[in-house]
N, C-alpha and C positions, 0 to 999 in steps of 0.2 A: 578578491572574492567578487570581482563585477564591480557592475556599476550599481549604487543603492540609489533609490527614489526618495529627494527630497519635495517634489513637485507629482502629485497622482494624473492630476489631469492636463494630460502634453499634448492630449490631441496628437501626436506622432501617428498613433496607432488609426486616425480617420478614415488612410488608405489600405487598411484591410492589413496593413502589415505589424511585426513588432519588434520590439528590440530585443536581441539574446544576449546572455553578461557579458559575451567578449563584445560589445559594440554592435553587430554584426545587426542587420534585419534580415527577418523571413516573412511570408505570408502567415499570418494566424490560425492556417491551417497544415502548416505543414507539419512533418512525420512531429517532429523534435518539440515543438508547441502543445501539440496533442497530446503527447505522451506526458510533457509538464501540465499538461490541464488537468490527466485522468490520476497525476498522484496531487497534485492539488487536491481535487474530490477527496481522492481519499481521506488525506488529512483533516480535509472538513469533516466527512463523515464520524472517523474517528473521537475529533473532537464534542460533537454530538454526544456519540456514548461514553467520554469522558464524562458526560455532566451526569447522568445515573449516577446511583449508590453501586460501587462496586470493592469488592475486598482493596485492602492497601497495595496488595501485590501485585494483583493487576493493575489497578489503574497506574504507579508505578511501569511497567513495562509498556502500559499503550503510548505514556508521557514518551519513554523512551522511543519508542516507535516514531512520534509524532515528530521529534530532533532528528531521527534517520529519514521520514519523508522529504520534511525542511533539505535536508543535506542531498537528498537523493536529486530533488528539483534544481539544485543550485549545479547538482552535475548535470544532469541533462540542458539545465541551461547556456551553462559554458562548452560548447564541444570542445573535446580531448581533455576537459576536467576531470579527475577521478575522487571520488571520497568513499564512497560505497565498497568494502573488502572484505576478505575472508573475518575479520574481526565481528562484524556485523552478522555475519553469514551464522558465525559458531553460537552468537549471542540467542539468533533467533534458535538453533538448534538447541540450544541447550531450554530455552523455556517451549520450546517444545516438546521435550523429553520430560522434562517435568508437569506439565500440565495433562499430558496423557499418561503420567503414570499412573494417575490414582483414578483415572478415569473406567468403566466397565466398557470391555468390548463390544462393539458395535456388530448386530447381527442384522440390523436393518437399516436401509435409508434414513435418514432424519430428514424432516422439513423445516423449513425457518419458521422461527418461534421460539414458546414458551415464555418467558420472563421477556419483559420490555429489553433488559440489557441483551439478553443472549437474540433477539428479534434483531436488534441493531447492530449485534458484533458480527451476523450475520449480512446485514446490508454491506458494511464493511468490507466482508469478506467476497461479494461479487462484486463490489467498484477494485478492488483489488484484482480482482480475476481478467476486467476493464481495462484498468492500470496496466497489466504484464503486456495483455494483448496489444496494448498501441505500443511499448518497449519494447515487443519482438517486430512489431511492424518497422518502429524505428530502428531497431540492429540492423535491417536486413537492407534498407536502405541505406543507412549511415553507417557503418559499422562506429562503435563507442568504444574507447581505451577501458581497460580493464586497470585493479589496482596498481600493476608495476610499471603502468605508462603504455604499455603495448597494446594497440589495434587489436579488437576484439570483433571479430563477426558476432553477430545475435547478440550484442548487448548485454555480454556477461557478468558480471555481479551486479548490476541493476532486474536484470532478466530473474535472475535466482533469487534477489534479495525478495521481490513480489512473492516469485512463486511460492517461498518458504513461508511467509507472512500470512498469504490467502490460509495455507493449512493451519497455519497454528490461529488464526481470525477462528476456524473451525471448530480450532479445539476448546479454546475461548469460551466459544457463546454453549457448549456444553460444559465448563466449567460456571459461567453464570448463569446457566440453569441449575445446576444443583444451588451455588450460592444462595439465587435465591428461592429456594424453596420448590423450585419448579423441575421437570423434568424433561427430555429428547422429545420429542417431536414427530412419532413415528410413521413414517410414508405407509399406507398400507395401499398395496394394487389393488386397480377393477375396485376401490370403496365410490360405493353410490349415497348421497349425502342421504 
């Protein structure tokens, strides 16, 4: 699993550079660092709207989310590591399918808001949008293995695992608007305050 940190501050990193789990250093900006910084955020962010009052279920499935970003970072850390797969992929599918079931069709834009939680799940939901966008930066640069070991262009189940994530983050924060008490958020064009 890499190398773990028993020592935080190595000064290593003074030269602008860092260490990646197989040993390896890069610059602190390059594709593969970025893309581990932009799910880091997220997870922070996440964590964040952990700390709200939110149904059991959810917060249950963010916890879970929180172990796939962890996991996702530790792949992007090690190049040619895989963890991220179709297993993951289904999980988010399927609480996706649940959480827009009982939701009402959307005839308009929504804006971020309503309830402090669905405000945040929504933050969430653009550092994710963040997140994908430096993992296609870095797919296309580095191409990343996919679950069955094989050399992936565009960063395949890391790529998808985001992108599924930001929608269901969506579906989320209109789920914790109802939860709590609150409702969508409605864009209206051309409104003059």
């Amino acid at each position: 699993m890499g190398h773990r940190l028993s020592k935080i501050a190595t000064r290593t990193g003074d030269d602008g550079t860092t260490g990646l789990g197989d040993g390896s250093r890069v610059r602190k900006d390059d594709a593969r660092v970025v893309a581990m910084g932009e799910v880091d955020e997220l997870n922070s962010q996440i964590g964040v709207l952990l700390t709200e009052p939110l149904p059991a279920d959810v917060h249950d499935a963010l916890t879970a989310i929180q172990h796939d970003l962890f996991d996702l970072g530790g792949e992007l850390c090690i190049p040619g590591h895989t963890v991220i797969g179709d297993a993951h992929l289904a999980r988010l599918d399927g609480w996706l399918e649940h959480y827009n079931a009982d939701l009402p069709p959307l005839k308009e834009f929504i804006l971020p808001g309503g309830t402090r939680a669905a405000a945040l799940a929504h933050v969430c939901r653009t550092v994710c949008r963040r997140a994908e966008r430096a993992i296609v930066t870095l797919g296309a640069a580095q191409p990343l293995a996919d679950a069955s070991g094989a050399v992936a262009s565009g960063a395949g189940a890391p790529r998808r695992y985001v992108n599924r994530l930001s929608d269901l983050l969506f579906v989320l924060s209109r789920v914790l608007n109802r939860a709590g008490g609150g409702q969508d958020v409605l864009w209206q064009p051309g409104r003059r305050a």
